[in-house]
N, C-alpha and C positions, 0 to 999 in steps of 0.2 A: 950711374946715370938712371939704372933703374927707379931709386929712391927719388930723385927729385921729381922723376913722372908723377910719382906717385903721390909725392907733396902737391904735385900741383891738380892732382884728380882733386884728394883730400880738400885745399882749400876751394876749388871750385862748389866742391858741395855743399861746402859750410854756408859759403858763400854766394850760391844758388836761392840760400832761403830767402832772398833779397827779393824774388818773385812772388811766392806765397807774401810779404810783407808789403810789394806793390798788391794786390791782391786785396790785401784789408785796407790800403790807405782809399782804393778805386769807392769801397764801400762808404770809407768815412768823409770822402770827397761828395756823394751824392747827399749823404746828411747832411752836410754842407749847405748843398747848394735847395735843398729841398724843401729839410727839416727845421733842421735848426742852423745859422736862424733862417735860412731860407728864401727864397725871392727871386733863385737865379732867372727864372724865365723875366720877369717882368723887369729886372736890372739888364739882362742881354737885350730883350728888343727897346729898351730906353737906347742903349749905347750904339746895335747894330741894329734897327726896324726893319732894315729892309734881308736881312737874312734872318731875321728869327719870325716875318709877320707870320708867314705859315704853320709855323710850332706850335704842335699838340701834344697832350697829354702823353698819349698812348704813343706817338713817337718818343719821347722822350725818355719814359719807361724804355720799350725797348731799344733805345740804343745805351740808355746807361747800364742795363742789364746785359746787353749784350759788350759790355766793354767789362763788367764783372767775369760775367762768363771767359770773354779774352783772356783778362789775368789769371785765370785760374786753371785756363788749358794751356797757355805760356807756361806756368808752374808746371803742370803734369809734363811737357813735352818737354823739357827745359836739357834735359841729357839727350836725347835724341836729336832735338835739333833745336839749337837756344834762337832761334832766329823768332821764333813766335813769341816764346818773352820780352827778347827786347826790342821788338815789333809795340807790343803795350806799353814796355816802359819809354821810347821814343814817345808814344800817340799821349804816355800821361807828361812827358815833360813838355811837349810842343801847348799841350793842355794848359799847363800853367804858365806858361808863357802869355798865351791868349788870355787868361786872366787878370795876369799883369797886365797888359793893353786894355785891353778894357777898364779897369780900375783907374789906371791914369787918362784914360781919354774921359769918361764920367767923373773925375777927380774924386773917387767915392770907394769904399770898399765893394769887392763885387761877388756875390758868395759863390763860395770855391777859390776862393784866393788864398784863403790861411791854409788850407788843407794842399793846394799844388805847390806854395811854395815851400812848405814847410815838410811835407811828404813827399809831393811826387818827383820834384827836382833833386833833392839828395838820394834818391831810392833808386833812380835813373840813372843817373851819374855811378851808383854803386853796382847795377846790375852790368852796365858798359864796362866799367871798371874790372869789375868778377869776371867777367868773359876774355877780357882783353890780357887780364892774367891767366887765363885755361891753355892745356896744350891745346886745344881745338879752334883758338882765335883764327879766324879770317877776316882781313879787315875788310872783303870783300862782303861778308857777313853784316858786318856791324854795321859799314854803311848803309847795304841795301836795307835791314830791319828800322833804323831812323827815319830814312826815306819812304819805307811803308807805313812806319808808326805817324808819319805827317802826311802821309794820304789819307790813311783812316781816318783822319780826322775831319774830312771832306763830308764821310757818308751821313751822318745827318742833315746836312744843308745840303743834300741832294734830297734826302727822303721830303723834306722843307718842299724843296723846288716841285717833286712830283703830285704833291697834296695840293700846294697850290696851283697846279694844271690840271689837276681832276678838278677841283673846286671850281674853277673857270672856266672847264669846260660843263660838268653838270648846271650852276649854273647859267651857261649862255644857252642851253637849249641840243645840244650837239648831241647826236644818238639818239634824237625824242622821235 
C-alpha cells in the first residue's frame, strides 16, 4: 500500500507543475489583452459600459498583477495547501468563460479569448484534475477553491464601483 501512496505523491508533483504553467498562461493572457493585439479595456466597456465605465489604468494594472502574483503564491503553497492554486485556476477558468460571453454577445473577438480558452480552461481542468487524483483530495476543497476562484473575480468591479463613488463624490462638492 505503501507504494501506491507514494505513486500518488509522485504523480501529484509532476503534476502540480500545472500551477507554475497557469502562472505563465496569467502573463500571456494580459499580453493578450493589453499588448498584442490588445484593446481589452475598450472591447469590455463596448460590451459591458456600465461595469467597466469606471475602469482605470492603475486598476487594472494592479489587479492583473495581482492575479499574477495569485498564481504564482498558488504555485509556491500548492503542497501545503492546494486550495490557493486552484482558487486562481477556478478565477482563470470562470475568466474565460467571461470572455467567451462577451465575444458572442459583441459577435467579435474580444482580447483574452484565444489565451483563456486555449490556456486557461485546459490548465484548470488539469490542475482540478491533479488534485482530485492526490491522496490529499477533499472534494470539500475543490469545491470551496472554485467557489472562491468565482468570487475573486468580483474584486475589480468592486474597485470599478468604489472609484466611481470617489469620483462622484469629489466631484459633487462633499467634504469641501
Amino acid at each position: 500500500m505503501e507504494r501506491d501512496k507514494g505513486e500518488f505523491t509522485r504523480r501529484w508533483d509532476e503534476e502540480s507543475k500545472v500551477f507554475w504553467y497557469l502562472t505563465a498562461a496569467s502573463c500571456a493572457h494580459v499580453v493578450e489583452e493589453y499588448f498584442w493585439p490588445g484593446g481589452f479595456l475598450e472591447a469590455a466597456k463596448e460590451v459591458a459600459p456600465e461595469a467597466f465605465e469606471n475602469a482605470s489604468l492603475p486598476i487594472i494594472v494592479g489587479v492583473n498583477a495581482s492575479m499574477i502574483a495569485g498564481c504564482a503564491f498558488g504555485s509556491l503553497m500548492r503542497k501545503k495547501d492546494p486550495s490557493y492554486g486552484l482558487s486562481m485556476a477556478g478565477l482563470l477558468f470562470f475568466n474565460a468563460l467571461l470572455h467567451l460571453g462577451a465575444s458572442l454577445k459583441a459577435r467579435k473577438y474580444v482580447p483574452g479569448l484565444a489565451t483563456g480558452l486555449t490556456l486557461y480552461v485546459p490548465l484548470a481542468v488539469k490542475a482540478f484534475s491533479a488534485y482530485r487524483r492526490s491522496e490529499r483530495y477533499r472534494l470539500s476543497t475543490a469545491l470551496r477553491s472554485a467557489a472562491q476562484g468565482v468570487a475573486l473575480h468580483a474584486v475589480p468591479f468592486v474597485a470599478f464601483a468604489v472609484r466611481g463613488r470617489l469620483e462622484k463624490r469629489g466631484s459633487s462638492g462633499v467634504g469641501e
